[in-house]
C-alpha positions in Angstrom: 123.5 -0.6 2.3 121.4 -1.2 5.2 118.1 0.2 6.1 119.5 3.8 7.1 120.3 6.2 4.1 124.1 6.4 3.9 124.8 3.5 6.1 127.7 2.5 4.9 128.8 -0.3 7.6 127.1 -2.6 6.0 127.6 -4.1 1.9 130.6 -5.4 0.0 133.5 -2.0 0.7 134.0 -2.1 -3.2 131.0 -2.6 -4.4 130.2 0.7 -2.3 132.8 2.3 -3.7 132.0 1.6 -7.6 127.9 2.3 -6.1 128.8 6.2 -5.3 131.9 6.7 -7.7 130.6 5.8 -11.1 127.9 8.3 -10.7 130.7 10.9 -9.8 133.1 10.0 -12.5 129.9 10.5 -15.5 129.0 13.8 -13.8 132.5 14.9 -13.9 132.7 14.2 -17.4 130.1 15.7 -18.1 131.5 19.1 -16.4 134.9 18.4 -18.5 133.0 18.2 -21.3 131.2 21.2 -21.4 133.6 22.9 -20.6 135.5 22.1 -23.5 132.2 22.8 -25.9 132.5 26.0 -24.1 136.2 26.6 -25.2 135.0 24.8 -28.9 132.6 27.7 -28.9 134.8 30.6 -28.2 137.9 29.4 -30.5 135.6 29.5 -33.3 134.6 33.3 -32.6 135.9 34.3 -36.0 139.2 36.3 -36.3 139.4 36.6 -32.6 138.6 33.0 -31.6 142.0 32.7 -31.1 142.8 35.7 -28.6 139.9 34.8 -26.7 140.8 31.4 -26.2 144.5 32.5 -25.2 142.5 35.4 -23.0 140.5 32.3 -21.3 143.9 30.5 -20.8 145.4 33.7 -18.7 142.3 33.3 -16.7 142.9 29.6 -15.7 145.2 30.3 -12.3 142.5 32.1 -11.0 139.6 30.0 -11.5 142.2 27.4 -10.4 142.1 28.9 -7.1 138.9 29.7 -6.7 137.9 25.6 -7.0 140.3 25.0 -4.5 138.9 26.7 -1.8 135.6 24.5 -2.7 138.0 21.6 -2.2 139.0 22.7 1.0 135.4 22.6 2.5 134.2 19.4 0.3 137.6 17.9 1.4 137.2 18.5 4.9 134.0 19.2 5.7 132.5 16.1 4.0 134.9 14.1 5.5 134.6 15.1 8.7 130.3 15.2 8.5 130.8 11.8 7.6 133.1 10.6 9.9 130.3 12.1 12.8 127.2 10.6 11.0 129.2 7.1 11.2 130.0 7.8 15.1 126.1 8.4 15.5 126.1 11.9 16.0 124.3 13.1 13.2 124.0 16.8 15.4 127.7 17.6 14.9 127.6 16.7 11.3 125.0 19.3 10.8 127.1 22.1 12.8 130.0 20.7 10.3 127.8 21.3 7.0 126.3 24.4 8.5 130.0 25.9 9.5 131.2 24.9 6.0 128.5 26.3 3.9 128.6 29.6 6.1 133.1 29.9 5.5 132.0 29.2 1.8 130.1 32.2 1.8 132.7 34.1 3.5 135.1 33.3 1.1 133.3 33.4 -1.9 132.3 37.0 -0.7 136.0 38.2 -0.1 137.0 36.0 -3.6 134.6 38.4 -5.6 135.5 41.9 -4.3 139.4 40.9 -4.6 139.8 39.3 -7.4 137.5 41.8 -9.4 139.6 44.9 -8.4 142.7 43.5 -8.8 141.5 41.4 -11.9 143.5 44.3 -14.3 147.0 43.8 -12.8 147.0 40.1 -11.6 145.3 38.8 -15.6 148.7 40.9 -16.5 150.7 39.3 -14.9 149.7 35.8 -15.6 150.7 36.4 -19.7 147.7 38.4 -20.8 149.1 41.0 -23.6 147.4 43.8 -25.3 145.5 41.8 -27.6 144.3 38.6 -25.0 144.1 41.0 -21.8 140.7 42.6 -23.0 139.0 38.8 -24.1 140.2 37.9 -20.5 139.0 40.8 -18.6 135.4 40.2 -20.4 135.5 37.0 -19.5 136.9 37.1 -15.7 135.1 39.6 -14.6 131.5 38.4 -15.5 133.0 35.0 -13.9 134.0 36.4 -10.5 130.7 37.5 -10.1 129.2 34.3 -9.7 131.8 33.6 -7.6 130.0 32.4 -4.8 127.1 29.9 -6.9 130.8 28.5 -8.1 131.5 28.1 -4.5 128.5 26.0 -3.5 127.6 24.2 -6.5 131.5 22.8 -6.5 132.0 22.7 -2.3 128.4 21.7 -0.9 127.7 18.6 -3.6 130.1 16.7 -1.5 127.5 17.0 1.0 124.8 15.2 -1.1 127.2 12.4 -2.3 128.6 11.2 1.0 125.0 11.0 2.5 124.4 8.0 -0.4 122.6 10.1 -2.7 125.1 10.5 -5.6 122.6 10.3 -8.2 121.2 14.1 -6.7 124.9 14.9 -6.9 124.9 13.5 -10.6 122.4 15.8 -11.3 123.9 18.9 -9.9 126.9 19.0 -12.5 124.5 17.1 -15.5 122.1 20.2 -14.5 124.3 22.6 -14.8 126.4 21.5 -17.8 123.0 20.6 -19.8 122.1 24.7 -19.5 125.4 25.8 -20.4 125.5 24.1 -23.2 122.0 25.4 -24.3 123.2 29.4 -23.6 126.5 29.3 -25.3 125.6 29.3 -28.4 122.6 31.8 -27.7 125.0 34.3 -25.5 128.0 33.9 -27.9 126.7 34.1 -31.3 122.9 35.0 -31.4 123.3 37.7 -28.8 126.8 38.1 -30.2 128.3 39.2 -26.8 131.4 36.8 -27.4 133.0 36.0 -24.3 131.2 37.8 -22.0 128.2 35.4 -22.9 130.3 32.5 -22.6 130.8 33.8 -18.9 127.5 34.8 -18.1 126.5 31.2 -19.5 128.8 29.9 -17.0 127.8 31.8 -14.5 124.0 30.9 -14.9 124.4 27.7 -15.4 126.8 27.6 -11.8 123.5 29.4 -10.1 121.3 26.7 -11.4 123.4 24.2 -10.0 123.9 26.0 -6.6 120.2 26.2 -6.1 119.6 22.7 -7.0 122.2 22.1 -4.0 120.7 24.1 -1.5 117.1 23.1 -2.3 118.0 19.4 -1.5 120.5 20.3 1.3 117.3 22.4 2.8 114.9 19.5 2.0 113.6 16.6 4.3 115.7 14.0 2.4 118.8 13.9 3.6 119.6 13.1 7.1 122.0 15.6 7.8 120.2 18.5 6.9 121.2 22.8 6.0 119.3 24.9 8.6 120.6 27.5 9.4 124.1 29.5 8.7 126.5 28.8 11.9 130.6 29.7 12.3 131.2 27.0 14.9 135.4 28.1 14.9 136.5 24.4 16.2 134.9 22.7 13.8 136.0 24.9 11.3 139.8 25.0 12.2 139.0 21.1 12.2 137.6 21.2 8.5 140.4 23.1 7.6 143.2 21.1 9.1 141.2 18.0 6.9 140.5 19.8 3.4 144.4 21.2 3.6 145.7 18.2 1.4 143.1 18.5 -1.2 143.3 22.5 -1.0 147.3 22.4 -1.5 147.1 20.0 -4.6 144.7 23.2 -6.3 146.4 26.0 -5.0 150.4 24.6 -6.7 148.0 23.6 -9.7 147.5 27.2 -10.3 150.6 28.3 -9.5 151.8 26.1 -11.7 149.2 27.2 -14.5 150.3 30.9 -13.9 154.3 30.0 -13.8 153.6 28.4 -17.3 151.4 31.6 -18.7 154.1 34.0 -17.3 156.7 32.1 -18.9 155.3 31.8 -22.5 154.5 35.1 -22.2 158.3 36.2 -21.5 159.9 33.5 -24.0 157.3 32.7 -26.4 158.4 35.2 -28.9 155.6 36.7 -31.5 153.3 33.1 -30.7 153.2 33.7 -27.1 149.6 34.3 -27.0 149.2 31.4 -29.2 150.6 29.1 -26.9 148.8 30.3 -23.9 146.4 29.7 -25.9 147.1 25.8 -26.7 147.6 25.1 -23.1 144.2 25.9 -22.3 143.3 23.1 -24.3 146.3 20.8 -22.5 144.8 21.0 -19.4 141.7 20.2 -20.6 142.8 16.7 -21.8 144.4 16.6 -18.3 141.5 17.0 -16.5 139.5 13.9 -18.5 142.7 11.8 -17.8 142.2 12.5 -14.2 138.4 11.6 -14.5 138.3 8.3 -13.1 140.4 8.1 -10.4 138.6 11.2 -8.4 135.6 9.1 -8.8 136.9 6.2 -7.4 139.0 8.5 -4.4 135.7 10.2 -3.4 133.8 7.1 -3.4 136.2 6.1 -1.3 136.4 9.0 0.7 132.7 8.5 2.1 132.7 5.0 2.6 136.2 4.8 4.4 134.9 8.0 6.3 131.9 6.8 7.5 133.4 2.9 8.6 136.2 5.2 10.2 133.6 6.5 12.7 131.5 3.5 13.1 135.3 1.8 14.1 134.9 -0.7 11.3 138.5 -0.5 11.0 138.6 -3.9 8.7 136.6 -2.2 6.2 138.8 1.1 6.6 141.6 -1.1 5.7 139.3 -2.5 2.8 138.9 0.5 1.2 142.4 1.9 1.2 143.3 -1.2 -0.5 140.5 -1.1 -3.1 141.0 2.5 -3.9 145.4 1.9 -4.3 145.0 -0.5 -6.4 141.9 0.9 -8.6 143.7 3.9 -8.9 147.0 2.3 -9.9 145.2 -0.2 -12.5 143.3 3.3 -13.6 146.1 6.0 -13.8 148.3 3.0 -15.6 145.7 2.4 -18.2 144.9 5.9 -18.8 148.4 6.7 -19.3 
């Protein structure tokens, strides 16, 4: 990188890429893991380990779908921020991250107060029975709550890495995992509130992480820098029209999470809830298989962005090649 923070004009396009990917790809891993301790954790809950992991399972859609609207402003918004800060103009890409952080709040609002009244009758629906429907209401509705931390630990980080600072971004999901890990144990078992602890772990840990993002986003370290909450509705319809893709890829995830739930629930006989339960676990393997390449594609993402907007074409054209074939060479090996 040349002198200016983020400059990514300048540098070997790969080596770029591998520079603010392989610190994304650890952090992620780290998230996937600890979430996984925090399933270990609740499938060892005694007698009703089970139930509560198949109650967590029903509750997969709709944390599902709250991620993706992080993806849709990370997606977009960090793309486009990017984009402006390689064009010069770092001003727009502070009315970008300052439109996408307000539309997170928005949403993460609206997320909480919907999804918590209606938490009852959709968790039904998605395969949760008269034994896993309480585990899953304990669990959701403590979750929702922290909705919004969810919302800006997940959307803004994308904010911090495509600056050239993905070792802060590191942080945020090392941060958060590291005190999850810590309160499990003391929510689940020494406090013995089960799966509500496991939530509210979450939960904390989320808020830890979304006020490690802001405090940096706030600070004098990055150049494009949060100052104040703004809905610029251009920019926003722009973001949105971006972070679509990325947005669509989550939302038919969890509709194809719920499909799944809903149909082991109608023709899973007397182990219904037990599968439900096993997928949980599924799609946790899925998600460490999927590890590496969203390193490499957001890596990507910020240094094709930014040469995109400086009219480096040749190194646009660099980094789509680099990322194709790292991700084919990846997704081949991993399967």
């Amino acid at each position: 990188m040349s002198g200016k923070q983020g400059d990514f004009s300048q540098g070997k396009v790969s080596s770029l890429i591998l520079r603010l990917g392989l610190p994304i790809v650890l952090a992620e891993l780290v998230h996937v893991l600890y979430n996984i301790v925090d399933r270990m954790y609740i499938g060892h809950m005694g007698d009703t380990g089970t139930d509560a992991l198949t109650g967590l399972g029903v509750c997969f859609p709709l944390i599902t779908l709250i991620g993706a609207f992080a993806n849709l402003c990370s997606t977009g918004g960090a793309t486009l921020s990017t984009i402006a800060r390689g064009e010069g103009d770092d001003a727009r890409a502070e009315r970008i991250l300052s439109t996408a952080f307000t539309f997170l709040l928005l949403v993460g609002g609206f997320l909480t107060v919907t999804l918590f009244a209606t938490a009852p009758l959709t968790l039904k629906v998605l395969g949760g029975d008269e034994v896993s429907l309480p585990y899953a209401l304990d669990y959701f509705r403590i979750y929702v709550v922290g909705t919004i931390p969810v919302l800006i630990s997940l959307g803004m980080n994308a904010f911090i890495n495509s600056q050239g600072f993905p070792r802060i971004g590191m942080v945020t999901v090392i941060l958060g995992a590291a005190l999850n890990i810590v309160l499990d144990p003391l929510f689940i078992y020494a406090l013995d509130m089960g799966v509500r602890g496991a939530a509210l772990a979450t939960v904390l840990s989320q808020s830890a992480s979304a006020f490690w993002v802001l405090r940096f986003l706030c600070g004098k370290r990055p150049p494009v820098r949060l100052r104040r909450l703004r809905l610029d509705l251009p920019l926003l319809r722009s973001v949105m029209a971006l972070g679509v893709t990325g947005f669509t890829f989550k939302i038919t995830n969890s509709i194809t999470q719920a499909i799944v739930n809903m149909v082991l629930k109608a023709w899973g006989g007397p182990l219904s809830s037990l599968y439900i339960g096993a997928m949980s676990l599924i799609y946790s393997m899925r998600e460490i298989m999927s590890l590496p390449i969203n390193g490499v594609t957001s890596g990507g993402q910020s240094v094709m962005s930014y040469n995109y907007g400086a009219k480096q074409y040749r190194r646009v054209s660099e980094g789509i090649r680099f990322v194709l074939l790292g991700g084919l060479v990846i997704n081949t090996f991993m399967w």
